[in-house]
PASEBA-1860 file (N, C-alpha, C; in nm, 3 decimals):
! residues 277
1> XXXXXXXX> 11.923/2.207/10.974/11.943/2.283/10.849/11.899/2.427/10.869 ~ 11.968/2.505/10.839/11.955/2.666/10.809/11.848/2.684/10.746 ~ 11.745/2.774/10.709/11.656/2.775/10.646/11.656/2.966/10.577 ~ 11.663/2.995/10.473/11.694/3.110/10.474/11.559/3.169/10.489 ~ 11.597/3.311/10.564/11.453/3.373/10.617/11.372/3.409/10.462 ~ 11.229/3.453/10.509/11.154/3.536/10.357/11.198/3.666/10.376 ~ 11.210/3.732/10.247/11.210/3.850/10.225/11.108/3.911/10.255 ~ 11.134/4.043/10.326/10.997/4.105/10.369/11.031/4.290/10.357
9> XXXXXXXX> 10.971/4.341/10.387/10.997/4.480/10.395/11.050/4.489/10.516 ~ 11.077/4.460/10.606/11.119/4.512/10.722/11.279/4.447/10.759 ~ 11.313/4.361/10.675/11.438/4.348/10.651/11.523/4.445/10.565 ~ 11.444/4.451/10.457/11.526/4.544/10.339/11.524/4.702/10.439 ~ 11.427/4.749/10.534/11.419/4.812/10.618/11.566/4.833/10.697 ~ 11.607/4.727/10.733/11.700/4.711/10.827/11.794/4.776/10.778 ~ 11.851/4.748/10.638/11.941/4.781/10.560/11.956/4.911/10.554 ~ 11.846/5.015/10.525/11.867/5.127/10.542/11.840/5.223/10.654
17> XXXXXXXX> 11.839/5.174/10.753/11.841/5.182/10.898/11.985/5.222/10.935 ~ 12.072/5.153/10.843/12.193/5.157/10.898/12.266/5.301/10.888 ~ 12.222/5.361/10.798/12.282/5.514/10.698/12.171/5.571/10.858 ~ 12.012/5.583/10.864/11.952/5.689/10.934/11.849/5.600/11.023 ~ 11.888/5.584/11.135/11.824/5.547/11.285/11.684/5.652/11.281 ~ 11.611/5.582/11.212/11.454/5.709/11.235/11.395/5.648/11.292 ~ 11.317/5.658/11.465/11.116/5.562/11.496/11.072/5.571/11.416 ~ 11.043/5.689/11.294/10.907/5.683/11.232/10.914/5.593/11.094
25> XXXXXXXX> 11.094/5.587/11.056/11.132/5.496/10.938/11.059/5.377/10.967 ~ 11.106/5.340/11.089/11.148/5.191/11.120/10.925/5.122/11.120 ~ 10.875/5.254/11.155/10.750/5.198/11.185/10.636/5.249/11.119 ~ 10.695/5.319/10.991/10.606/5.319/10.877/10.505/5.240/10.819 ~ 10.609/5.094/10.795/10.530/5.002/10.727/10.422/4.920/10.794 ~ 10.393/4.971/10.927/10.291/4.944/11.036/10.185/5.013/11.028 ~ 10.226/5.154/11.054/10.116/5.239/11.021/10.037/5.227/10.871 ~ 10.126/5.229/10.780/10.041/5.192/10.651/9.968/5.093/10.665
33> XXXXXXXX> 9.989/5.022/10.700/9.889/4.847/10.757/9.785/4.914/10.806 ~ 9.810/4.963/10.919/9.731/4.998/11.007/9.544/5.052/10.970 ~ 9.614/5.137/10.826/9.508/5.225/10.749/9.378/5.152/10.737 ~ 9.376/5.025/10.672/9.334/5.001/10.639/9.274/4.827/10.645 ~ 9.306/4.813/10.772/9.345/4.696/10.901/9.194/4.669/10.953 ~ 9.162/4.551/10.982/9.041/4.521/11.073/9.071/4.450/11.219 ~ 9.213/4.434/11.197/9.296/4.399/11.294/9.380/4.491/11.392 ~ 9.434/4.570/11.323/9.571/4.638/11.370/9.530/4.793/11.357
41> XXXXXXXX> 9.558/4.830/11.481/9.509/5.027/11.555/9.689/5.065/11.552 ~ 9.672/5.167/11.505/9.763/5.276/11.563/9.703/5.347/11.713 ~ 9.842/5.325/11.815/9.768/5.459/11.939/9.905/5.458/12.006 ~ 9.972/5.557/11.957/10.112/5.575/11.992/10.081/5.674/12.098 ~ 10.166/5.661/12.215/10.220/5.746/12.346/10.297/5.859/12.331 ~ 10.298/5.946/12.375/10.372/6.067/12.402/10.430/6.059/12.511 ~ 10.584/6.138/12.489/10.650/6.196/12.699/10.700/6.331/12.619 ~ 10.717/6.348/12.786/10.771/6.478/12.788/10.940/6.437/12.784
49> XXXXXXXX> 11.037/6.451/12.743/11.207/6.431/12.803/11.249/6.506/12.882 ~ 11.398/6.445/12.921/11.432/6.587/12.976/11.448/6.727/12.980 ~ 11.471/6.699/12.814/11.485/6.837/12.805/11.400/6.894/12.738 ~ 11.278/6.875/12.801/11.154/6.941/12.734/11.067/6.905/12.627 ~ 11.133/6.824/12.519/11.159/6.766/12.380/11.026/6.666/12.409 ~ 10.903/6.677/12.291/10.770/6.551/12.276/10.854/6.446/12.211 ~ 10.869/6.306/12.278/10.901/6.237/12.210/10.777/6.098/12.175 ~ 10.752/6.043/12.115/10.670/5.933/12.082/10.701/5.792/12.142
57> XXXXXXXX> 10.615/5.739/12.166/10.723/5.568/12.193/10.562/5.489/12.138 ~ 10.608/5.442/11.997/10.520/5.359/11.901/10.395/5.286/11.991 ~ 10.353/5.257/11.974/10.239/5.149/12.025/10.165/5.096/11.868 ~ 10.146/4.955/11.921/10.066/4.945/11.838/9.953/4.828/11.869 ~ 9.806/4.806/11.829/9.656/4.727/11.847/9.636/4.591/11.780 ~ 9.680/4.472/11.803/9.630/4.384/11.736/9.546/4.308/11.767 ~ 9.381/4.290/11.743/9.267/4.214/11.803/9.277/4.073/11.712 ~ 9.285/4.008/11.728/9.279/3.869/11.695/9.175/3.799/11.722
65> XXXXXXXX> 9.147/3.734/11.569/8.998/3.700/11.570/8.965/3.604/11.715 ~ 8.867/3.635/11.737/8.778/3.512/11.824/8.636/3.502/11.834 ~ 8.610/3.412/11.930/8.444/3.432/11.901/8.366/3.516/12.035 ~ 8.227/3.555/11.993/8.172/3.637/12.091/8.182/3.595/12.168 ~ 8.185/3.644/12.310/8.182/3.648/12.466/8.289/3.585/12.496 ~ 8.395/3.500/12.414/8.494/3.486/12.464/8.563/3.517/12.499 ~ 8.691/3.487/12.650/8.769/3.625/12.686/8.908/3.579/12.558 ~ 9.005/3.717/12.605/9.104/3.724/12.522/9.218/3.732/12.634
73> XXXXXXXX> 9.319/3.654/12.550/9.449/3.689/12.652/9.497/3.798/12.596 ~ 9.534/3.871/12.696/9.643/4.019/12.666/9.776/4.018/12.682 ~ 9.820/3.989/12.581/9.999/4.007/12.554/10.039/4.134/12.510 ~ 10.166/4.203/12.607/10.256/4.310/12.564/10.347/4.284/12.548 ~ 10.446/4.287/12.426/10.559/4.287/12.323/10.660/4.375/12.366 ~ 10.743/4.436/12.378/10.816/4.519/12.412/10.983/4.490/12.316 ~ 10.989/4.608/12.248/11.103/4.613/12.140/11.157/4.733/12.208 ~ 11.330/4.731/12.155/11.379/4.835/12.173/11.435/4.887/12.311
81> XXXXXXXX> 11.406/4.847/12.423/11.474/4.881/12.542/11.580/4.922/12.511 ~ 11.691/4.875/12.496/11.839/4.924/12.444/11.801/4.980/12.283 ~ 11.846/5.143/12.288/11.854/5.140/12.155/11.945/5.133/12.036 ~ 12.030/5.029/12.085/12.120/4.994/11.973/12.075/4.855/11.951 ~ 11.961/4.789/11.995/11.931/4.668/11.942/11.844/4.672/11.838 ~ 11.894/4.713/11.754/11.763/4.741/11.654/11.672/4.607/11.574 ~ 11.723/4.477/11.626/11.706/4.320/11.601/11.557/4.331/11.632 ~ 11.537/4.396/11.784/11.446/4.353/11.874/11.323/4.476/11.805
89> XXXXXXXX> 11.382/4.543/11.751/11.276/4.647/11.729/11.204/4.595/11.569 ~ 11.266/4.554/11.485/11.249/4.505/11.347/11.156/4.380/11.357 ~ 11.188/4.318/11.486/11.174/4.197/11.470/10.997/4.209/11.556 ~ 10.996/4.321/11.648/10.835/4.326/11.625/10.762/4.369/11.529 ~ 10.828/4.466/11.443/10.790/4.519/11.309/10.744/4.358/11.229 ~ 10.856/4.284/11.229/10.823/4.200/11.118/10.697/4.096/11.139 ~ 10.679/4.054/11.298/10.536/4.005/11.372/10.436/4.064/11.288 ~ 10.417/4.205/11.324/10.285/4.237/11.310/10.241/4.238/11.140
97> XXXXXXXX> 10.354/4.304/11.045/10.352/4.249/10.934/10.292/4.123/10.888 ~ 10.319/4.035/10.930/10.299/3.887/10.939/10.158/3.849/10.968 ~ 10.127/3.877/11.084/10.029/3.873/11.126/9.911/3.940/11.088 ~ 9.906/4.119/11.002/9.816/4.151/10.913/9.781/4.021/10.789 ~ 9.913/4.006/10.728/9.847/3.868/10.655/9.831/3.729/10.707 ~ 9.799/3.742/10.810/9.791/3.616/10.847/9.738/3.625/10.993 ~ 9.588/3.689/10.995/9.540/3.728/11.147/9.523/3.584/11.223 ~ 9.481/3.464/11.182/9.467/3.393/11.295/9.602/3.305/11.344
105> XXXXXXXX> 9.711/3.334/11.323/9.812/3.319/11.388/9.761/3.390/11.572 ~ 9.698/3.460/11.535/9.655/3.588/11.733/9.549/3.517/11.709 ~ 9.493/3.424/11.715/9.350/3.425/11.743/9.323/3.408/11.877 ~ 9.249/3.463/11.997/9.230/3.446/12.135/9.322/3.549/12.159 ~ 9.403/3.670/12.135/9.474/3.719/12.160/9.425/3.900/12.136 ~ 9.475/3.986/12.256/9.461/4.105/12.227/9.625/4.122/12.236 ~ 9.696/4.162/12.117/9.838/4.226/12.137/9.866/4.373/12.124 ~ 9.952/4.425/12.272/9.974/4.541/12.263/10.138/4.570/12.222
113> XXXXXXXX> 10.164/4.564/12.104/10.322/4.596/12.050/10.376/4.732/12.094 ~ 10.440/4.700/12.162/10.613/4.858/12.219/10.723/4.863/12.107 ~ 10.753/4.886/11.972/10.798/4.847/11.877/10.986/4.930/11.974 ~ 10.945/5.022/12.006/11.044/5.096/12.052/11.045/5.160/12.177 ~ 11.077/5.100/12.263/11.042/5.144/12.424/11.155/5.240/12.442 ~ 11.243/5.262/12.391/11.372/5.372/12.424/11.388/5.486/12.271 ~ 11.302/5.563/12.247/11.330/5.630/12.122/11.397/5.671/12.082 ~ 11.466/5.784/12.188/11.579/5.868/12.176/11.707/5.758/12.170
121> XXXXXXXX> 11.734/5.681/12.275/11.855/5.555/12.198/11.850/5.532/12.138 ~ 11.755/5.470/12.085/11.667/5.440/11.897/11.743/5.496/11.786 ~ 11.725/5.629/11.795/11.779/5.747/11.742/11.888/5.739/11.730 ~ 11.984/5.730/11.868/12.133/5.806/11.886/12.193/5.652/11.876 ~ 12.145/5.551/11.837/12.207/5.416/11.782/12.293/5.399/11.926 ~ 12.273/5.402/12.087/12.307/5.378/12.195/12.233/5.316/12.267 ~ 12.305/5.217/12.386/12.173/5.131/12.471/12.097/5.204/12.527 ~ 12.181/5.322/12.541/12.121/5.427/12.684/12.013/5.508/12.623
129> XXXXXXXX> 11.926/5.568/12.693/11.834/5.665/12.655/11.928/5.776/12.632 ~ 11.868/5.916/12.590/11.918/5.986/12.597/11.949/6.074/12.700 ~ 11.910/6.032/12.835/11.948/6.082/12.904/12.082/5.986/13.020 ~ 12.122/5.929/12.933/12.243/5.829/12.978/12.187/5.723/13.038 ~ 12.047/5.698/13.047/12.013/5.573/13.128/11.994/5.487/13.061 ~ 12.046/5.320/13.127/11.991/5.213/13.087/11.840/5.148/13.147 ~ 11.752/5.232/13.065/11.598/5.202/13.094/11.606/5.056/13.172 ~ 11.643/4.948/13.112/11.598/4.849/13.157/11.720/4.771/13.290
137> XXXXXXXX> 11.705/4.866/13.338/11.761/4.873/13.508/11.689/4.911/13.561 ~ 11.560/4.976/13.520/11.504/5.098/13.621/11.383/5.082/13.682 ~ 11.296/4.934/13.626/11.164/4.959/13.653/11.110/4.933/13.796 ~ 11.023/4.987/13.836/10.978/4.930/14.014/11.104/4.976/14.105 ~ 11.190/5.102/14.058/11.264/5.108/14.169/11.287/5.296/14.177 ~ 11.114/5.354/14.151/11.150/5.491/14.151/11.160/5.550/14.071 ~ 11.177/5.523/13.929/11.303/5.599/13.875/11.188/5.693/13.822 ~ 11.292/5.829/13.799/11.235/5.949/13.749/11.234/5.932/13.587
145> XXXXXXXX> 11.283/5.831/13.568/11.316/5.862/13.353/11.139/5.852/13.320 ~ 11.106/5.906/13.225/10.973/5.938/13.190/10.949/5.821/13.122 ~ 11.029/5.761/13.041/11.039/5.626/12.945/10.941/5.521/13.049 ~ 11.055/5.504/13.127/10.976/5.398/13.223/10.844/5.433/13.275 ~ 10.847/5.577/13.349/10.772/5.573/13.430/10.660/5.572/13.299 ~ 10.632/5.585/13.196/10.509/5.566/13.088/10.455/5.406/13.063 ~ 10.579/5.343/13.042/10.576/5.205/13.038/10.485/5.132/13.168 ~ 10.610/5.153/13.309/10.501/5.143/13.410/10.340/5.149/13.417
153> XXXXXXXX> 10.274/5.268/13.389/10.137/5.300/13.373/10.074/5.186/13.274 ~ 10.151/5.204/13.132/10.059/5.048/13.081/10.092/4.909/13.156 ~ 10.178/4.912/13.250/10.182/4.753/13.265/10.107/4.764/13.372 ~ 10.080/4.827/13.461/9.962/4.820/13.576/9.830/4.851/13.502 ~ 9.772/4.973/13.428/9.702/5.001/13.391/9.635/4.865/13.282 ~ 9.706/4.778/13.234/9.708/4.711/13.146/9.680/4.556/13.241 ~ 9.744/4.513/13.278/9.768/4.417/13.364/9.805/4.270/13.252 ~ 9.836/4.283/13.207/9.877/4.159/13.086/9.871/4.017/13.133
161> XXXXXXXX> 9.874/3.943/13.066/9.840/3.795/13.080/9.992/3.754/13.041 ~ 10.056/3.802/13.018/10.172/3.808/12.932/10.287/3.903/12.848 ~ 10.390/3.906/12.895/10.502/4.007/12.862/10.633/3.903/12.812 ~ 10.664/3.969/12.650/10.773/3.889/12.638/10.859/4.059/12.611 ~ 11.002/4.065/12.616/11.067/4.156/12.596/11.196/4.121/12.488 ~ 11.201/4.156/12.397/11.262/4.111/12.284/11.371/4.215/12.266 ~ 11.510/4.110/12.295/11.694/4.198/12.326/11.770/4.115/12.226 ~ 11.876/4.165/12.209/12.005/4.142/12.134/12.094/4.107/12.213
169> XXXXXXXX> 12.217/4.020/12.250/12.299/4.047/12.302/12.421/4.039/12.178 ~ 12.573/4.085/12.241/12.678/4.115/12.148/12.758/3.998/12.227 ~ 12.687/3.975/12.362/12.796/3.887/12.389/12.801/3.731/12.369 ~ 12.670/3.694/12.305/12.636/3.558/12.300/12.682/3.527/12.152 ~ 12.644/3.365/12.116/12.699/3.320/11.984/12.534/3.265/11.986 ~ 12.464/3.260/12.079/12.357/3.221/12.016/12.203/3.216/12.042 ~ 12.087/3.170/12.062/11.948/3.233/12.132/11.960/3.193/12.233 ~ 11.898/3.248/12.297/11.882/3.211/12.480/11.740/3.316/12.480
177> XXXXXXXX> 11.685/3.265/12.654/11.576/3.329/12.726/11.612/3.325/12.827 ~ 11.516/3.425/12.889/11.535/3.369/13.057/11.349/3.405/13.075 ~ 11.339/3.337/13.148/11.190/3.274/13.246/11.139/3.384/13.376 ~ 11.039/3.442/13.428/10.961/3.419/13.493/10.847/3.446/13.535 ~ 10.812/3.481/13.659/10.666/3.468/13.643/10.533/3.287/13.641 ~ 10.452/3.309/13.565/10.384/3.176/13.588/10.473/3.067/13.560 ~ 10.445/2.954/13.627/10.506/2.845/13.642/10.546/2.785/13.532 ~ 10.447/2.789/13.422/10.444/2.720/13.276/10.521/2.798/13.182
185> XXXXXXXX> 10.569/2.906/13.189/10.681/2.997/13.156/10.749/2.939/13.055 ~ 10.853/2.848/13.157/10.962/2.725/13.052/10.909/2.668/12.963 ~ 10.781/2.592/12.960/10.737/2.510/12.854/10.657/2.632/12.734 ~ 10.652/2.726/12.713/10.631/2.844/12.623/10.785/2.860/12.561 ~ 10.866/2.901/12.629/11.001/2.941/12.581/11.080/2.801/12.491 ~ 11.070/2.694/12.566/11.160/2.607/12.486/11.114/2.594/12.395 ~ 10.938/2.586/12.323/10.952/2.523/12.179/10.989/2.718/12.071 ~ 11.017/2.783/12.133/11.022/2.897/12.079/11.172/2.909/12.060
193> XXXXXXXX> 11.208/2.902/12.170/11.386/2.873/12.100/11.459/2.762/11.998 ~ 11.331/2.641/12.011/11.385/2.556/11.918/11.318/2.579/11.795 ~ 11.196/2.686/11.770/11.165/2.750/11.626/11.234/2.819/11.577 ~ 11.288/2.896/11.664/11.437/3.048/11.626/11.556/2.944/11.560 ~ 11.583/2.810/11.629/11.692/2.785/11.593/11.688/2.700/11.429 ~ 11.608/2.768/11.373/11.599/2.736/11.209/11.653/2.838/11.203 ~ 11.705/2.938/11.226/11.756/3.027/11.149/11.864/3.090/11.245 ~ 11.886/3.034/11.375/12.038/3.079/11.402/12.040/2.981/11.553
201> XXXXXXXX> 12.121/2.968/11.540/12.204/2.886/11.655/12.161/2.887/11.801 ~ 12.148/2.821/11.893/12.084/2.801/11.988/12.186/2.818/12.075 ~ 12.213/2.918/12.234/12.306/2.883/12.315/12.258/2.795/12.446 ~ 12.390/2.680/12.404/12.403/2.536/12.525/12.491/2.589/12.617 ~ 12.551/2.685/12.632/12.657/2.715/12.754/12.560/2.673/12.897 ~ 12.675/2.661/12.981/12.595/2.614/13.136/12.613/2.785/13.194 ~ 12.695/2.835/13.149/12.655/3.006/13.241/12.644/3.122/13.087 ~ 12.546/3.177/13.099/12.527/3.278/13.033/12.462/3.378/13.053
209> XXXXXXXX> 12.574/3.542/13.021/12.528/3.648/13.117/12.556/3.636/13.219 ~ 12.659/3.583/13.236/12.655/3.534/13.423/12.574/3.497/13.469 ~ 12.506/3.401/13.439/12.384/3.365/13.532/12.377/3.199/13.451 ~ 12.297/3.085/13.556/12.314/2.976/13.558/12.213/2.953/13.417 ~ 12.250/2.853/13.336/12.208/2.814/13.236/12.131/2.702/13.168 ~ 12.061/2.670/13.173/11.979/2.489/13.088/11.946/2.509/12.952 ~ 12.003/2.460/12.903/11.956/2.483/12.725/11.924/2.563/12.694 ~ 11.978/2.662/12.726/11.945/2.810/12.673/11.849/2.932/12.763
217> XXXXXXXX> 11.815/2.864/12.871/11.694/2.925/12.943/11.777/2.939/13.099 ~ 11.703/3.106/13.114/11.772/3.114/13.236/11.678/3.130/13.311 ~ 11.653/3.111/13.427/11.553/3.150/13.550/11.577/3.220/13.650 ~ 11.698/3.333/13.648/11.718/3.416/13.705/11.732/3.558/13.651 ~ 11.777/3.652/13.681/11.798/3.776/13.602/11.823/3.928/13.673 ~ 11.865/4.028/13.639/11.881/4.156/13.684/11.775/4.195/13.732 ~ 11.841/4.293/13.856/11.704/4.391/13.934/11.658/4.535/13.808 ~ 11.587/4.541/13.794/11.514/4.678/13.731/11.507/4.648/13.598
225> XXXXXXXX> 11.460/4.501/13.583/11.439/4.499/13.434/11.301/4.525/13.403 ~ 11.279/4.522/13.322/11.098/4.532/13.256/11.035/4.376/13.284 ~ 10.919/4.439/13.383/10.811/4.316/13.437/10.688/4.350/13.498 ~ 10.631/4.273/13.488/10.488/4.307/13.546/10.484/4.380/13.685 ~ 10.418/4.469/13.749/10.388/4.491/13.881/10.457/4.402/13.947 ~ 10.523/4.433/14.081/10.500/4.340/14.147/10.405/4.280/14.281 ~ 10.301/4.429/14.260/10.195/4.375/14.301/10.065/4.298/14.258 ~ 10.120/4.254/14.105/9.992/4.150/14.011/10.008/4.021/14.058
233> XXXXXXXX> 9.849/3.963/14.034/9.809/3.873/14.120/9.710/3.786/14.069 ~ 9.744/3.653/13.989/9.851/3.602/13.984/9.910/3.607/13.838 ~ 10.067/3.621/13.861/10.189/3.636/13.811/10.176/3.600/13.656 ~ 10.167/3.705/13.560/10.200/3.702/13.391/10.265/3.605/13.393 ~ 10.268/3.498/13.264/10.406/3.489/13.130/10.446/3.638/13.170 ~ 10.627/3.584/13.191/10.723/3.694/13.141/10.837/3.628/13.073 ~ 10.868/3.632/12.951/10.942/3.631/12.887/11.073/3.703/12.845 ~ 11.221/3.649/12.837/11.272/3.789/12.739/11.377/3.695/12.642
241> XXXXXXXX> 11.367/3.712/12.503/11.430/3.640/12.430/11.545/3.740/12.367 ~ 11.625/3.684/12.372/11.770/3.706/12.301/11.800/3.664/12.203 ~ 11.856/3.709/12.084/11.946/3.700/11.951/12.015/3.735/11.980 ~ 12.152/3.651/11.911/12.286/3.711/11.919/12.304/3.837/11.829 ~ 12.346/3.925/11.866/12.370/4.084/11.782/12.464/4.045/11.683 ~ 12.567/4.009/11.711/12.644/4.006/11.574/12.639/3.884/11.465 ~ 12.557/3.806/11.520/12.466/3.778/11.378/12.414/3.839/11.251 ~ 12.407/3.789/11.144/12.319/3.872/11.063/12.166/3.926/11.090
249> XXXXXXXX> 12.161/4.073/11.043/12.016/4.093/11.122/11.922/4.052/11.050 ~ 11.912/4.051/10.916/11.813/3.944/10.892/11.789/3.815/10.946 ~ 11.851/3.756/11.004/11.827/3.644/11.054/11.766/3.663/11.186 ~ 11.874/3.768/11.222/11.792/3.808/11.396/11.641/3.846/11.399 ~ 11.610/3.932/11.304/11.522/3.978/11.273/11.404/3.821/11.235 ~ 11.398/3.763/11.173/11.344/3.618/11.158/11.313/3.527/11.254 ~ 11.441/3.548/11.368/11.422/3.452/11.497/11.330/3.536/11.577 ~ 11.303/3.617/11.566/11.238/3.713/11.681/11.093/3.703/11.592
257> XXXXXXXX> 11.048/3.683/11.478/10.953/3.660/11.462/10.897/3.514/11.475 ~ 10.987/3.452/11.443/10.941/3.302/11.462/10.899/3.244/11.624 ~ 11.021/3.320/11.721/10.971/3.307/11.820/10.847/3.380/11.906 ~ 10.850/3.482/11.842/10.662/3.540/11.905/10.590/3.457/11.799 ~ 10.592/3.450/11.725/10.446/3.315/11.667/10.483/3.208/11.753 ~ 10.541/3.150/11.796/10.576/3.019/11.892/10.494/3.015/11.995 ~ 10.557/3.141/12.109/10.520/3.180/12.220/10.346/3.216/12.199 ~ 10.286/3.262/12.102/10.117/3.302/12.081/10.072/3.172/12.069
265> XXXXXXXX> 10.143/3.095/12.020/10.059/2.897/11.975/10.118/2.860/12.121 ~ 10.209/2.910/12.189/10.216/2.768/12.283/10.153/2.844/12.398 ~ 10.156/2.971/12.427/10.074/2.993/12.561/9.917/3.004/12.540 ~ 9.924/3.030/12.410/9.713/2.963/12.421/9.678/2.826/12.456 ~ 9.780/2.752/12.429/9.766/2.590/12.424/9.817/2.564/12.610 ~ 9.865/2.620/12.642/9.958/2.627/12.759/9.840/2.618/12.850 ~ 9.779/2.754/12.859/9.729/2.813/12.923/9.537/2.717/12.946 ~ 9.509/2.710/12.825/9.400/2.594/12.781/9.419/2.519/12.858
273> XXXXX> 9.517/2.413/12.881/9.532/2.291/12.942/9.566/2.305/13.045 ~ 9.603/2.444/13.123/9.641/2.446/13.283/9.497/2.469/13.325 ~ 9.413/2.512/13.271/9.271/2.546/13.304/9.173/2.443/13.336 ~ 9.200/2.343/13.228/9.084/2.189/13.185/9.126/2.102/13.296 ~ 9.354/2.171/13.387/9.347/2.015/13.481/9.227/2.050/13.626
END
């Protein structure tokens, strides 16, 4: 059964997103949180572009309760790579929303949210940055785009326990992931695709994206996508979940939240029990 999503601000958001592609629209209703938050920091990044131009790329702090001296896992979120997916960008908006009312959903968790890793695409409603690149071709292989090379610095500087990257596709009918990194990977992703699929359709194809398929989960993928070092040791959760784009975006927007609450309950639980064998 379909379940219709809740109304939230960051849907009705969406709606007028459509007339004016703004970062600072889209991540208003964060920062207002933020104000007045015991949870959730504002500490947004700066670059330089090409053409000289300060552009911003959002960040955002969520500490999740736990108890003293305990450690915390560190998860980075990443929205927006393509900036015509605006699913993936809303749909971390609508997380952290969520999660101000409702902090121990993160509990054991430090989350670092990328609401918009490509701004200027963001902007110009295109996958490409504005300097014609598709960011997420580029990482670990050089590249001069400032986007990445900023990103880069937090994922080494950072070293995460965990990276999920949250995309749209136009070409699917329905959710999919693809896997890698730590071994336990798959068992994080499947109950997360089967939470998304309350609110939109799950893809069973055996090839998708060109690439080999199991219930929706792929274990292969493109060179220069967004991932941990590949000199980290040993190997993040890496995640990247897909909504179908021409879906309704409220809904897209819903699956992408349902599935990061999934993925936060199942890799604490995951991770717990790979430890205790």
């Amino acid at each position: 059964m379909i379940v219709k999503p809740d109304s939230s601000s960051s849907i009705h958001l969406a709606r007028r997103l459509r007339e004016r592609r703004s970062v600072r629209e889209s991540i208003r209703p964060i920062e207002e949180l933020a104000r007045g938050s015991q949870h959730l920091f504002t500490a947004h990044l700066e670059l330089t572009g090409h053409l000289g131009e300060r552009v911003t790329v959002p960040r955002f702090l969520f500490a999740g309760p736990g108890s003293a001296g305990a450690s915390f896992l560190r998860l980075g979120i990443f929205g927006g790579l393509h900036g015509d997916e605006e699913a993936s960008v809303l749909g971390a908006v609508a997380l952290l929303e969520h999660l101000h009312r409702d902090p121990e959903i993160a509990r054991g968790y430090e989350l670092v949210v990328y609401p918009v890793c490509n701004p200027t695409g963001y902007a110009d409603d295109t996958r490409w940055s504005r300097n014609g690149v598709d960011l997420n071709r580029q990482f670990w292989r050089d590249s001069a785009e400032p986007e990445v090379i900023l990103l880069e610095r937090q994922l080494v500087n950072l070293a995460f326990d965990g990276i999920v990257a949250l995309h749209s596709d136009d070409h699917s009918a329905g959710l999919y992931g693809f896997v890698k990194g730590h071994a336990l990977t798959r068992h994080v992703l499947e109950p997360a695709l089967a939470r998304a699929a309350a609110v939109l359709p799950r893809n069973f194809d055996k090839s998708i994206d060109n690439f080999h398929a199991n219930e929706g989960i792929i274990e292969a993928g493109y060179p220069g996508v967004l991932t941990a070092p590949p000199a980290q040791y040993p190997r993040p959760l890496e995640i990247v979940f897909e909504t179908p784009q021409l879906a309704p975006i409220a809904r897209q927007i819903e699956a992408h939240r349902l599935a990061l609450e999934e993925i936060l309950l199942r890799f604490r639980a995951t991770i717990s029990e790979a430890q205790s064998i």
